[in-house]
Residue, then its C-alpha position, 0 to 999 in steps of 0.5 A: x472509458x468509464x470512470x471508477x467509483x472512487x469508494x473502490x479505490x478505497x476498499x482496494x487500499x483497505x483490502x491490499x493493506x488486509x492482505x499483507x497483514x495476513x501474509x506477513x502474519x507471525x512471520x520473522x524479515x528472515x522469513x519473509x525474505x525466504x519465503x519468495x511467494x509471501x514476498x512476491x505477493x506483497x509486493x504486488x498488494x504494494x502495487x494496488x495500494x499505490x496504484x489505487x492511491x495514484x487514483x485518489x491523489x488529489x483527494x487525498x492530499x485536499x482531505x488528508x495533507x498531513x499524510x505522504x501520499x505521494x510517497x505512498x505513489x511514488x513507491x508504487x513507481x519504484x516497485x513497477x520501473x526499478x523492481x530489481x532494487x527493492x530492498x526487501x527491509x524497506x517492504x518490511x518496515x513499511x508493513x511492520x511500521x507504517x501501514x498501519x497509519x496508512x489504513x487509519x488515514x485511508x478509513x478516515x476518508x472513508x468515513x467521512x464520504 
């Protein structure tokens, strides 16, 4: 099994996170909740982005300590075993309020390679 670059991981968490913005874009939570694609499409973006970050977990925590990573990991898990208890406010939180941070951090790593 070949070993993947880890910049890929990194354009992947840059891409996924591009994505949800577009997709949330200008929408209302009222929106978004209704709208089962937008949500469903996030969600899966949600996945790469943890998985990807799953990828990187030691450099990231080496590089960048300040940030929760492991949340970040561990979110991917919650979405993947226990899809039947996302609540769609935490989704929407995390993309209104946090993702942000999560690109800054991310494109921090990227510059420094």
């Amino acid at each position: 099994m070949s070993k993947r670059d880890k910049s890929l991981y990194i354009d992947d968490i840059i891409d996924s996170s591009s994505a949800i913005k577009e997709f949330i874009d200008d929408m209302s939570f009222e929106e978004f909740v209704s709208d089962r694609k937008t949500y469903s499409a996030t969600i899966r973006e949600y996945i790469i982005i943890g998985e990807a970050v799953s990828n990187l977990i030691e450099v990231l925590e080496e590089r960048l300590p300040q940030y929760p990573w492991r949340m970040v990991k561990d979110f991917r898990n919650f979405i993947i075993h226990e899809y039947f208890g996302v609540d769609p406010q935490i989704v929407w939180d995390l993309t209104t309020q946090e993702l942000d941070e999560l690109v800054s951090n991310i494109q921090q790593l990227r510059d420094k390679q």
